[in-house]
MARVO-725429 format. One record per residue (C-alpha): residue number from 0; z, y, x. Coordinates in steps of 0.02 Angstrom, whole numbers. Layout:
site pos=NUM	zz=Z	yy=Y	xx=X
...
//
This chain:
site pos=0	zz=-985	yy=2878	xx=-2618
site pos=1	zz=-937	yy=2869	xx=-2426
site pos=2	zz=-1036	yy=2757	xx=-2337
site pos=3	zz=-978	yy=2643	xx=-2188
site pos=4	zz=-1067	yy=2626	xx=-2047
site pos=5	zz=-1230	yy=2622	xx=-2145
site pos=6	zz=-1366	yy=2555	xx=-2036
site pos=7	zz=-1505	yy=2494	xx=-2143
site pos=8	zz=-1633	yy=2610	xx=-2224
site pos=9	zz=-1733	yy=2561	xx=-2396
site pos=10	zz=-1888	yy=2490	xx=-2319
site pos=11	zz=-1780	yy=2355	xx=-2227
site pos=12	zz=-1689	yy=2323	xx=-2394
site pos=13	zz=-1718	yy=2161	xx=-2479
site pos=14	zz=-1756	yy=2171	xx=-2642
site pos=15	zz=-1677	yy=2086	xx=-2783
site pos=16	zz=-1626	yy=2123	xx=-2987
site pos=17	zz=-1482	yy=2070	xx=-2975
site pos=18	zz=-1330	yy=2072	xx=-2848
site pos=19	zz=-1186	yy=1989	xx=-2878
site pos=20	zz=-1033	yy=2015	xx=-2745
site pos=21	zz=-911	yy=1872	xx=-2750
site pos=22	zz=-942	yy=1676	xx=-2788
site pos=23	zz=-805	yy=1625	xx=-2874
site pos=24	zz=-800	yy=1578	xx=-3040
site pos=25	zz=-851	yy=1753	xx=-3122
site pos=26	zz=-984	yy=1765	xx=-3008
site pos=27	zz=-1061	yy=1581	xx=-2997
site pos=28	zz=-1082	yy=1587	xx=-3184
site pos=29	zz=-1157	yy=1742	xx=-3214
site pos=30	zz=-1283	yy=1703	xx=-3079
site pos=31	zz=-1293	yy=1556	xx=-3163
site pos=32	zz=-1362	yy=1641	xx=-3333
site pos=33	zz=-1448	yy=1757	xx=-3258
site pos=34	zz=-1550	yy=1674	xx=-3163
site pos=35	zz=-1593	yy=1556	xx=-3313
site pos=36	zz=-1674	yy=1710	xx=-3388
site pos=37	zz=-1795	yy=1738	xx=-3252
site pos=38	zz=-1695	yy=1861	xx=-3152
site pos=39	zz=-1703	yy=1881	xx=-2958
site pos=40	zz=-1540	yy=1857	xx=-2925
site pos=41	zz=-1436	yy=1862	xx=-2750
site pos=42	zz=-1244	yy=1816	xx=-2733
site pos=43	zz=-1139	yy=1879	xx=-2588
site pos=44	zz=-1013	yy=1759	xx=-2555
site pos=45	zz=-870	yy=1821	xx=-2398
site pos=46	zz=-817	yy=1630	xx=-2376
site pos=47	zz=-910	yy=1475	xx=-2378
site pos=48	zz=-855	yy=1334	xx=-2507
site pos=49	zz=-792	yy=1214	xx=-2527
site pos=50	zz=-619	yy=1368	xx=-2494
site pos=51	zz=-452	yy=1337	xx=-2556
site pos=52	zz=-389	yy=1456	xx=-2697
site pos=53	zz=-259	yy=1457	xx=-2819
site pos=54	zz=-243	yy=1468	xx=-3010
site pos=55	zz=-308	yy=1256	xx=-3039
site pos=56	zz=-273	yy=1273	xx=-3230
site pos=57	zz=-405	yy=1273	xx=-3343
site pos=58	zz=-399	yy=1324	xx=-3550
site pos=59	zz=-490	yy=1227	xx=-3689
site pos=60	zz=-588	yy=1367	xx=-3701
site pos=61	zz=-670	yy=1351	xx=-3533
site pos=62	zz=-738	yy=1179	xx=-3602
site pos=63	zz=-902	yy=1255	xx=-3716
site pos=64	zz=-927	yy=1377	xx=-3567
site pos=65	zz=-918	yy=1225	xx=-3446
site pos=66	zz=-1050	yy=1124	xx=-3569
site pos=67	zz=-1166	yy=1277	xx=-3606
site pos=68	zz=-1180	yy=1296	xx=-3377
site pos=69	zz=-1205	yy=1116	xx=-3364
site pos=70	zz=-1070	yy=1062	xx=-3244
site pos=71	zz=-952	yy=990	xx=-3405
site pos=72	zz=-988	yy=823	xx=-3320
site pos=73	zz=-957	yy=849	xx=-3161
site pos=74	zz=-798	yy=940	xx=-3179
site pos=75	zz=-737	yy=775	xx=-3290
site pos=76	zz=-744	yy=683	xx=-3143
site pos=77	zz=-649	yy=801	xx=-3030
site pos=78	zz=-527	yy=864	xx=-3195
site pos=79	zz=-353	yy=797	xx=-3221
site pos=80	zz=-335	yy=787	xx=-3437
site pos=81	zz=-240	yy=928	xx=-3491
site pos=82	zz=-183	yy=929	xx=-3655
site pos=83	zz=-41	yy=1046	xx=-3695
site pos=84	zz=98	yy=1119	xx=-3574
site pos=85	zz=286	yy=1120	xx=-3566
site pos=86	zz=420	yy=1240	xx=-3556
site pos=87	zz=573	yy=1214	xx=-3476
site pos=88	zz=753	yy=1321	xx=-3515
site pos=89	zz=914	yy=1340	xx=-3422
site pos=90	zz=935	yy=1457	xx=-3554
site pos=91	zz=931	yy=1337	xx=-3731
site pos=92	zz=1020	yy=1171	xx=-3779
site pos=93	zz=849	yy=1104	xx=-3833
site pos=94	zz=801	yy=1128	xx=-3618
site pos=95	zz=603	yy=1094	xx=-3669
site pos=96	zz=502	yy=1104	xx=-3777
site pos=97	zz=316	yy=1043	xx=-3773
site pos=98	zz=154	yy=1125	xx=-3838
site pos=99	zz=-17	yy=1014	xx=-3882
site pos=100	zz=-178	yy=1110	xx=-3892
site pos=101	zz=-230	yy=988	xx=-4041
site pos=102	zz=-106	yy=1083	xx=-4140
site pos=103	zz=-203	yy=1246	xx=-4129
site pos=104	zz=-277	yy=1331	xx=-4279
site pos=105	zz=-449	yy=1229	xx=-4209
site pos=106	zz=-439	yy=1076	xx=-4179
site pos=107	zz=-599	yy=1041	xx=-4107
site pos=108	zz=-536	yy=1097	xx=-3915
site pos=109	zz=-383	yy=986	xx=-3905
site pos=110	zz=-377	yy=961	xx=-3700
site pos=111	zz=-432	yy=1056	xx=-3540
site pos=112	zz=-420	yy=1019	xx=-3368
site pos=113	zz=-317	yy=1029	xx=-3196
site pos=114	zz=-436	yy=1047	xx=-3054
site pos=115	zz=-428	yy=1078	xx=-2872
site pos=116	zz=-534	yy=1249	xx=-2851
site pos=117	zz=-591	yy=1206	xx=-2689
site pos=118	zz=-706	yy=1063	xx=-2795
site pos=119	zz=-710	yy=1169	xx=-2949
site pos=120	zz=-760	yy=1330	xx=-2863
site pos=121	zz=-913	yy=1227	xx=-2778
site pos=122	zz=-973	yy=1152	xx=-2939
site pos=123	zz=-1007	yy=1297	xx=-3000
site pos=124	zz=-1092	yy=1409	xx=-2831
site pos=125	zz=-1192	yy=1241	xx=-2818
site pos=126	zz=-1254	yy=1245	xx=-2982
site pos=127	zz=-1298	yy=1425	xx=-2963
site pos=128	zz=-1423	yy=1381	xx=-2839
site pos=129	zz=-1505	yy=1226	xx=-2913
site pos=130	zz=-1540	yy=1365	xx=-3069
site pos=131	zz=-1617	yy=1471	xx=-2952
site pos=132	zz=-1493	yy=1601	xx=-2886
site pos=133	zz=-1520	yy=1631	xx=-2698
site pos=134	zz=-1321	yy=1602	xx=-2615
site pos=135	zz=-1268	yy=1697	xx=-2481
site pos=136	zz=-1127	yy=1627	xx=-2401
site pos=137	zz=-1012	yy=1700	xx=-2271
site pos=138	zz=-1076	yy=1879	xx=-2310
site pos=139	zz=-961	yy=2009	xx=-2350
site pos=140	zz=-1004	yy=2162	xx=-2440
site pos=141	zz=-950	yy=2317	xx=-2372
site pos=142	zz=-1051	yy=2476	xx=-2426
site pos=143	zz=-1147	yy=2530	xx=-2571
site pos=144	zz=-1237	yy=2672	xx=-2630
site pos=145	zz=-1295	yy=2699	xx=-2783
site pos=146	zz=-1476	yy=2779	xx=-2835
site pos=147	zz=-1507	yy=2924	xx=-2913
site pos=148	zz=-1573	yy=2933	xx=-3070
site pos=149	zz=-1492	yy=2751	xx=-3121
site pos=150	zz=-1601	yy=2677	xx=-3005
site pos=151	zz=-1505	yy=2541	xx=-2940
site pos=152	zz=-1403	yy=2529	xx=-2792
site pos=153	zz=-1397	yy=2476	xx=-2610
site pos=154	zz=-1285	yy=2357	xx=-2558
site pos=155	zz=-1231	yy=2329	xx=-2362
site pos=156	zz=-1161	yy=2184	xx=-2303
site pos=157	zz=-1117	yy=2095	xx=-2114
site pos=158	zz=-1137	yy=1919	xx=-2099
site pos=159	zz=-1013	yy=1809	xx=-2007
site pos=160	zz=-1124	yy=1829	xx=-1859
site pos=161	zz=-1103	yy=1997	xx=-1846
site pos=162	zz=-1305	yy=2041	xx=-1929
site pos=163	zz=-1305	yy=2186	xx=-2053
site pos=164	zz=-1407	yy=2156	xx=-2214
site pos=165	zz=-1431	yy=2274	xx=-2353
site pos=166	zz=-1503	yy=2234	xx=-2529
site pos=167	zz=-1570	yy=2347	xx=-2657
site pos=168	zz=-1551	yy=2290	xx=-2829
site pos=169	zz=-1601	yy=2360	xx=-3002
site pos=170	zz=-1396	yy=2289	xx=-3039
site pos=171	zz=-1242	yy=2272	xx=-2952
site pos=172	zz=-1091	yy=2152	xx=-3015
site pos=173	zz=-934	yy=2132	xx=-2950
site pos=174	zz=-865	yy=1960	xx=-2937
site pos=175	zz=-763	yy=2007	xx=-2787
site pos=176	zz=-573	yy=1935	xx=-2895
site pos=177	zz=-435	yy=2030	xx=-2790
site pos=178	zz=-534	yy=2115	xx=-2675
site pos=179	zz=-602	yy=2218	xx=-2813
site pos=180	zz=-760	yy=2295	xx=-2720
site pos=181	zz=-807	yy=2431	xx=-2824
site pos=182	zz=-622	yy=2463	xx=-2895
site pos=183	zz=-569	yy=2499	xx=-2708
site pos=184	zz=-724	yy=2593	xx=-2669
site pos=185	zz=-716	yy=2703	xx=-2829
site pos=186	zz=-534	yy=2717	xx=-2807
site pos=187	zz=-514	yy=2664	xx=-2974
site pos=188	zz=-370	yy=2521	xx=-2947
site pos=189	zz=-217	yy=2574	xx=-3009
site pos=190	zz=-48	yy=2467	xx=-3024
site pos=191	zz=-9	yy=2388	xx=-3191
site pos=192	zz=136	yy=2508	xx=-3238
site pos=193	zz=188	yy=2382	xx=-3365
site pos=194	zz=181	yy=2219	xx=-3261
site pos=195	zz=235	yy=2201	xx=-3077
site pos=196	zz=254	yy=2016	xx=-3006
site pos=197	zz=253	yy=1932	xx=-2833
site pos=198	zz=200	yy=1743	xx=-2810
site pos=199	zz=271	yy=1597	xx=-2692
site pos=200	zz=154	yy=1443	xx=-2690
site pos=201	zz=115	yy=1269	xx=-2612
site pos=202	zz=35	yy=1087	xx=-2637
site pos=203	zz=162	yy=954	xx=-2613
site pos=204	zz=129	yy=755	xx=-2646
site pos=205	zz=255	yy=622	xx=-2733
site pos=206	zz=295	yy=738	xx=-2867
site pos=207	zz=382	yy=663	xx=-3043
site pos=208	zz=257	yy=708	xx=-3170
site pos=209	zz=262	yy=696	xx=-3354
site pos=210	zz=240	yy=514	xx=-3425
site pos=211	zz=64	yy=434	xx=-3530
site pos=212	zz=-28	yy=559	xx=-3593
site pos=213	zz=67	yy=711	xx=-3549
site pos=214	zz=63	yy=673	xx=-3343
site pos=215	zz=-76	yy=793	xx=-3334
site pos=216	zz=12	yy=954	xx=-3429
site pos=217	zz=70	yy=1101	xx=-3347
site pos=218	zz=263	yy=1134	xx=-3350
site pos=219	zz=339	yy=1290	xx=-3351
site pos=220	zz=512	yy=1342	xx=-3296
site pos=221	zz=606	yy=1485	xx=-3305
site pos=222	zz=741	yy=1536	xx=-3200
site pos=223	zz=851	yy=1695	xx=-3144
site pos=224	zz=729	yy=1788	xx=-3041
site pos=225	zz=557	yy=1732	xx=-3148
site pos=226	zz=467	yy=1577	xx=-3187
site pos=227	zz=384	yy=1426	xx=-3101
site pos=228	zz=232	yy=1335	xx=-3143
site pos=229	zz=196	yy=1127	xx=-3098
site pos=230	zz=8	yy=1083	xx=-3101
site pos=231	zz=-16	yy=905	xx=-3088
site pos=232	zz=-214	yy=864	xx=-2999
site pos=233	zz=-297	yy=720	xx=-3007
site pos=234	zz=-302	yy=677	xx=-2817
site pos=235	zz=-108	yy=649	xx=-2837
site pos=236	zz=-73	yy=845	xx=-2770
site pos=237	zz=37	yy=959	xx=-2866
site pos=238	zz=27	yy=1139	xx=-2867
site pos=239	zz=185	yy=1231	xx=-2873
site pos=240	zz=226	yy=1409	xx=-2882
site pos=241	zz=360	yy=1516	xx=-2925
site pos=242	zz=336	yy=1693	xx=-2985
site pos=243	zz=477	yy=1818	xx=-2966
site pos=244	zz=508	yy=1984	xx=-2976
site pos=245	zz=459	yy=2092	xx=-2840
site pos=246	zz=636	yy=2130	xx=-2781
site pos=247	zz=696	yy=1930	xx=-2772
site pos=248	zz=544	yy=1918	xx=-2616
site pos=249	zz=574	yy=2080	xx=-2566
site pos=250	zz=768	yy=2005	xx=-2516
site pos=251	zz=678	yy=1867	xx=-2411
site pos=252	zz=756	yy=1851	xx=-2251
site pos=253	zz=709	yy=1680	xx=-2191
site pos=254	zz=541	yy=1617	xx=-2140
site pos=255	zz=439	yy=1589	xx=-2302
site pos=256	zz=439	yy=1406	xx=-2308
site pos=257	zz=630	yy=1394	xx=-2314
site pos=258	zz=628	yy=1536	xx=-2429
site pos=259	zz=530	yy=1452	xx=-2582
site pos=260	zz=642	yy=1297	xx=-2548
site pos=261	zz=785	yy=1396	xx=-2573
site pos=262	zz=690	yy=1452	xx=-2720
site pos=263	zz=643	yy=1309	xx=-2804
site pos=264	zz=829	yy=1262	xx=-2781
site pos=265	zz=898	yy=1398	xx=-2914
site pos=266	zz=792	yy=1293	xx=-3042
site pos=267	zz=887	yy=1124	xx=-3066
site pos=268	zz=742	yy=1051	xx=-3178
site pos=269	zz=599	yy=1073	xx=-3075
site pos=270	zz=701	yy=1035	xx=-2901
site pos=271	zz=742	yy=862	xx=-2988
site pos=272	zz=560	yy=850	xx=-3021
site pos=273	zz=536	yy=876	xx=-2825
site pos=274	zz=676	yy=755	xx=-2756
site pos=275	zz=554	yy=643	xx=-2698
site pos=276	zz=406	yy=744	xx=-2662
site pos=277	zz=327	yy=808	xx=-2503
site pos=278	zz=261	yy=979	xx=-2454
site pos=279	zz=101	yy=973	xx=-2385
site pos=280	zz=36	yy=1167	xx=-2365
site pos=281	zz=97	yy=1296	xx=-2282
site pos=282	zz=201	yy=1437	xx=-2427
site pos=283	zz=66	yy=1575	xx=-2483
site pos=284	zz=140	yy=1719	xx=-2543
site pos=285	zz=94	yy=1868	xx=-2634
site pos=286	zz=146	yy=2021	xx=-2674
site pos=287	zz=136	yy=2170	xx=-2820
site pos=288	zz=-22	yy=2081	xx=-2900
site pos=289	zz=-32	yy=2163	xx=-3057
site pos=290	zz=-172	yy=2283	xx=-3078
site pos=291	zz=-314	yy=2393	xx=-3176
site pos=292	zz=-467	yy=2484	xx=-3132
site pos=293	zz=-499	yy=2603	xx=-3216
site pos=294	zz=-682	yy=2569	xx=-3303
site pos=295	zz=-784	yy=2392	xx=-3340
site pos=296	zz=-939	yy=2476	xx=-3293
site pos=297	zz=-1057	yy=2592	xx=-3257
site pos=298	zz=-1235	yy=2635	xx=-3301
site pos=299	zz=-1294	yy=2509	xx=-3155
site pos=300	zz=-1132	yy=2411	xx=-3111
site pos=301	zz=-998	yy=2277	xx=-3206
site pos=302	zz=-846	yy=2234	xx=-3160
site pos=303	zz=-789	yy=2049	xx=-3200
site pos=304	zz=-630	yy=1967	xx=-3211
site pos=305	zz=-511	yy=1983	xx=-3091
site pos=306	zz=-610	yy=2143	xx=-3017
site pos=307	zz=-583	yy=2212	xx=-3155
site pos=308	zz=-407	yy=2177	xx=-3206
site pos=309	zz=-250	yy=2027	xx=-3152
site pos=310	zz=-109	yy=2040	xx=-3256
site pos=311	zz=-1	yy=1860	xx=-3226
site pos=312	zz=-50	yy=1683	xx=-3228
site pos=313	zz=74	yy=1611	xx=-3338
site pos=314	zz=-48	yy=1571	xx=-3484
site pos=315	zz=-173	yy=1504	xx=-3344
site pos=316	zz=-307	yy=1607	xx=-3427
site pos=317	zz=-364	yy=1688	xx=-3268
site pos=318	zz=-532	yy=1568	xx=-3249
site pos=319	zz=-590	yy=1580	xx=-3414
site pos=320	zz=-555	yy=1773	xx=-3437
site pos=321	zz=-674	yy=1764	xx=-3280
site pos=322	zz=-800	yy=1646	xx=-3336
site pos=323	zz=-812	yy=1719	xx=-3511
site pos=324	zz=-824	yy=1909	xx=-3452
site pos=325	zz=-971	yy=1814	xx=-3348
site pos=326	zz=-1064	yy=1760	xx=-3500
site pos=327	zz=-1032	yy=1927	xx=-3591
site pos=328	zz=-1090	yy=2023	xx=-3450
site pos=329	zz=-1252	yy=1912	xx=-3419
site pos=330	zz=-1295	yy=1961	xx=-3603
site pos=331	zz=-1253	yy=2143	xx=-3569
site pos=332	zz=-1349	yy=2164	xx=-3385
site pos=333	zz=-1503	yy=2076	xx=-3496
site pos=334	zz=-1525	yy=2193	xx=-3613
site pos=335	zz=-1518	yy=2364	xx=-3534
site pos=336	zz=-1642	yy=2299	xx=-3397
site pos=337	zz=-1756	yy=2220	xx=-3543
site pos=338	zz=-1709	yy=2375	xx=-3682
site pos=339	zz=-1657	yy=2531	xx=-3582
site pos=340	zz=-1626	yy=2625	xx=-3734
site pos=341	zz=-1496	yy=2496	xx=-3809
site pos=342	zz=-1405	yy=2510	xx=-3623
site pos=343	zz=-1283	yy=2656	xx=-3686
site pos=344	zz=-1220	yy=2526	xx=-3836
site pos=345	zz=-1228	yy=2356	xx=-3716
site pos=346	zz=-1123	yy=2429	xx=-3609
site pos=347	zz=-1000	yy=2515	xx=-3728
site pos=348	zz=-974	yy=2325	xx=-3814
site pos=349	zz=-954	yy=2255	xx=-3645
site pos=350	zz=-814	yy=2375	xx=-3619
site pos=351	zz=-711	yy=2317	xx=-3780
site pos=352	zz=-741	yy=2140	xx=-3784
site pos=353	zz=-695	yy=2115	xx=-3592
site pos=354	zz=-533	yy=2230	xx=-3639
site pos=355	zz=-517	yy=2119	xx=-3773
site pos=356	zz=-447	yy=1969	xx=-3669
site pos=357	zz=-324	yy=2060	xx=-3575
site pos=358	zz=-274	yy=2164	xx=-3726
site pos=359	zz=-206	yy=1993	xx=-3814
site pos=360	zz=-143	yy=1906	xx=-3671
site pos=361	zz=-52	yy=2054	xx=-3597
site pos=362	zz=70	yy=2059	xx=-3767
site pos=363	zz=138	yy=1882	xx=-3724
site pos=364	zz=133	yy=1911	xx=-3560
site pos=365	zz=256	yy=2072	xx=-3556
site pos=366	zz=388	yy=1991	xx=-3647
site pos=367	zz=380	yy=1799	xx=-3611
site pos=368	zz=529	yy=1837	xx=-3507
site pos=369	zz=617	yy=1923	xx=-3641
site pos=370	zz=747	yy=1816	xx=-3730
site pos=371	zz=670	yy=1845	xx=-3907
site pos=372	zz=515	yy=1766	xx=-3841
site pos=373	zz=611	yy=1633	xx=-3739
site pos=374	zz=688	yy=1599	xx=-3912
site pos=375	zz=525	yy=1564	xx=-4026
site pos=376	zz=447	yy=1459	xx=-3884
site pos=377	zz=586	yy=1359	xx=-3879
site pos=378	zz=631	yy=1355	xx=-4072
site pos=379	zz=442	yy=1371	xx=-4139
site pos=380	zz=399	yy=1389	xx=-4309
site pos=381	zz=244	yy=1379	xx=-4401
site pos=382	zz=255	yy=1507	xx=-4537
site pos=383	zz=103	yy=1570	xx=-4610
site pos=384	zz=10	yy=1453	xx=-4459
site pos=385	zz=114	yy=1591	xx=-4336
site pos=386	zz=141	yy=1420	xx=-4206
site pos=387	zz=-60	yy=1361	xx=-4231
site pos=388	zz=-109	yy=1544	xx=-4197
site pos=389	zz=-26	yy=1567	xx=-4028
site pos=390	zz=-74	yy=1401	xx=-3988
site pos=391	zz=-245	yy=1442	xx=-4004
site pos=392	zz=-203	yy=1605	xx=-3894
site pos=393	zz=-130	yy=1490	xx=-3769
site pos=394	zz=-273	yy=1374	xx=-3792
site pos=395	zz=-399	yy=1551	xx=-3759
site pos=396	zz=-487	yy=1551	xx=-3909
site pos=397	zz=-484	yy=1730	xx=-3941
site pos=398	zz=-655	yy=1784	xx=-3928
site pos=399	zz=-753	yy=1667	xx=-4062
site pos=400	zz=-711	yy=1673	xx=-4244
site pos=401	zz=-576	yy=1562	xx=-4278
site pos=402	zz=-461	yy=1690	xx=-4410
site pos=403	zz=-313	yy=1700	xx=-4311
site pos=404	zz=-257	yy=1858	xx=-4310
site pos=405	zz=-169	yy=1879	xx=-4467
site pos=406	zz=-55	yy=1747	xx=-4412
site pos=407	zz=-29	yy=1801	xx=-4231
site pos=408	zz=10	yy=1962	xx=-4336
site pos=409	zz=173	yy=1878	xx=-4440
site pos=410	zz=199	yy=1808	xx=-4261
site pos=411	zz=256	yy=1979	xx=-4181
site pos=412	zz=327	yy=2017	xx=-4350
site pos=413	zz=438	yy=1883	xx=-4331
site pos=414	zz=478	yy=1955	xx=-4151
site pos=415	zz=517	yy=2110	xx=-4186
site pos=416	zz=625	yy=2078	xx=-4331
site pos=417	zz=721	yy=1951	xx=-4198
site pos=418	zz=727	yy=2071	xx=-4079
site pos=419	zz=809	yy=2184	xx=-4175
site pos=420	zz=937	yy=2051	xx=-4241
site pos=421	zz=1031	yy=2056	xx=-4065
site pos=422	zz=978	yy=2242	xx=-4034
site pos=423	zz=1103	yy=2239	xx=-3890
site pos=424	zz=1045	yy=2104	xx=-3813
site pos=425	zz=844	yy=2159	xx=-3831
site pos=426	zz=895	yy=2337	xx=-3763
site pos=427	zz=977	yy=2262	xx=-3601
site pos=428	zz=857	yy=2148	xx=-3564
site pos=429	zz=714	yy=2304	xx=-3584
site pos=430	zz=822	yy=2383	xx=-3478
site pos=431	zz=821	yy=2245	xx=-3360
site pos=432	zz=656	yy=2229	xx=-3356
site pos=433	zz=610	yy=2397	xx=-3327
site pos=434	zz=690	yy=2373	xx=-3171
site pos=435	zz=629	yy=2206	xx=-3110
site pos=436	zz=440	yy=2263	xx=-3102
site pos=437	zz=504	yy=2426	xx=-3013
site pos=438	zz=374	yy=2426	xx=-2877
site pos=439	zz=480	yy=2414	xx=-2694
//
């Protein structure tokens, strides 16, 4: 691999078992586990938290992952309740159309939670630490070389100061989300050929939320040129985004602020929402975020969530993809350094179960745009449990054993048959689509 501006040598190494690049929520919580087992683990960490980032929705599924770390209490307390979410349609007379996660197939994960990630993220790195990881923050990764002989690798990093460190380690995980470390590195990124999407987003306060129980849901809305998402938190803030297509911000000609304005203006339902409300950040945007590497792994290395793989965040199921690729890859990293000659098979599971996630997401996810799918959110129906199995896939209980999948089967069944009910109107809007995630 080519090295940049390598200064260190071994002997000035520090030595660890682990090295973990990246503190966010993939990273804090396989440190987390790791350590717990006795490891010598070190976590690289580019910022310094509390740091803002977005994606604040949380799945019922993150709950037992939340309880099993130790931090379910403490994100409680900094949590807005979450228990189902809300689509909105220009598109149907019925104009929404809400979804509880106590109607999923289990009903023992009824509610999740809206948090700000600046707290969230720091819950988490904290707790890392108090279990014994050693945090390194404001150090960014920015060579490696790897052994021979599977020996490990050598990681070099500068801190904020400007001081060069290197670490060897017997491990190396990358937690880096969208920076993708290794992916970049081993030029194995690649575009999402069947996904392309561009994000506007911003915090604004005095926002109408939903009323009782429901303030606390996400709402989704679709409009022309994509969909928007309204996440209520519990400090009163509300996250609001709008994904397009990457040819609607590709047309921006105005400063971004007055752009996403004029954005959230195409969408009559959530601008009414907003009548009252004030912006309070400055517009992020983003664009062409949908990506792949190529491998999960190598005989020394994983890749976790979002370094591995972003697809979109309409299902909100980017944190616990992350966090639960974190607990599979803690279990994966233990045994090949504790039973070398099961590391072949560990790693080979790894592989399909962290495919796994983004393999049933990415189905929805393709086509919740389409008007057959736009159609049975908005009209659901329960056949064969078909509504209490996508619930629990919106919910993100897809990797324990709760006997979905015959019923998420009749679901896309049910699609296809739909689909090809108004053939015309499913071949244009293919058509369509093939062209809105032309990448520009």
């Amino acid at each position: 691999m080519e090295k940049e501006e390598i200064t260190s040598s071994v002997p000035a190494a520090q030595i660890c078992d682990i090295l973990i690049i990246g503190g966010g929520p993939a990273g804090s919580t396989i440190s987390t586990l790791l350590a717990e087992r006795g490891y010598q683990v070190t976590v690289l960490e580019k910022a310094r938290h509390p740091r803002f980032h977005i994606g604040e929705s949380l799945l019922p599924a993150n709950l037992p992952l939340l309880q099993e770390l130790g931090v379910a209490a403490e994100v409680q307390r900094i949590g807005m309740a979450k228990w189902g979410a809300e689509f909105n349609s220009p598109y149907h007379a019925e104009e929404k159309q809400t979804f509880s996660f106590a109607d999923a197939w289990d009903k023992s994960m009824p509610m999740a939670y809206q948090v700000r990630r600046s707290e969230f993220d720091e819950i988490l790195i904290r707790n890392a630490e108090r279990k014994g990881a050693k945090v390194v923050e404001g150090c960014r990764a920015n060579a490696v070389e790897f052994l021979p002989d599977n020996a490990g690798a050598l990681i070099h990093a500068q801190h904020e100061d400007g001081r060069r460190e290197t670490w060897q380690a017997r491990f190396l995980v990358d937690a880096s989300g969208r920076d993708t470390f290794l992916g970049n590195r081993l030029k194995s990124k690649r575009r999402n050929p069947r996904h392309n999407g561009s994000a506007l987003y911003a915090h604004f306060r005095g926002a109408q939320r939903l009323d009782g129980k429901e303030e606390g849901n996400i709402s989704l809305f679709w409009f022309d040129h994509g969909w928007f998402w309204f996440i209520p938190l519990a400090d009163g803030t509300t996250s609001v985004g709008a994904v397009v297509w990457p040819y609607y911000l590709k047309s921006r000609s105005k400063p971004v602020n007055e752009f996403f304005h004029e954005t959230i203006a195409m969408c009559p339902a959530l601008a009414a929402r907003l009548v009252d409300a004030r912006r309070i950040t400055d517009v992020d945007a983003t664009g062409n975020y949908s990506y792949a590497c190529d491998q999960t792994h190598g005989p020394n290395y994983l890749l976790l969530g979002d370094a591995f793989a972003f697809i979109d965040p309409v299902f909100s199921s980017g944190v616990m993809l992350a966090m639960q690729s974190a607990f599979i890859g803690a279990e994966t990293i233990d045994t090949c350094l504790r039973e070398p000659q099961r590391a072949a098979a560990a790693l080979r599971d790894f592989d399909r179960r962290v495919r796994h996630g983004g393999k049933v997401f990415s189905w929805y996810i393709y086509r919740i745009s389409q008007p057959t799918m736009r159609d049975m959110f908005m009209r659901p129906s329960n056949v064969l449990r078909a509504k209490e199995a996508v619930l629990s896939v919106l919910a993100g209980d897809i990797f324990g054993k709760t006997p979905i999948w015959s019923s998420l089967a009749v679901f896309k069944g049910i699609y296809y048959l739909s689909s090809l009910r108004h053939v015309h109107r499913s071949w244009a809007a293919q058509r369509q689509r093939k062209e809105n995630i032309r990448a520009f």
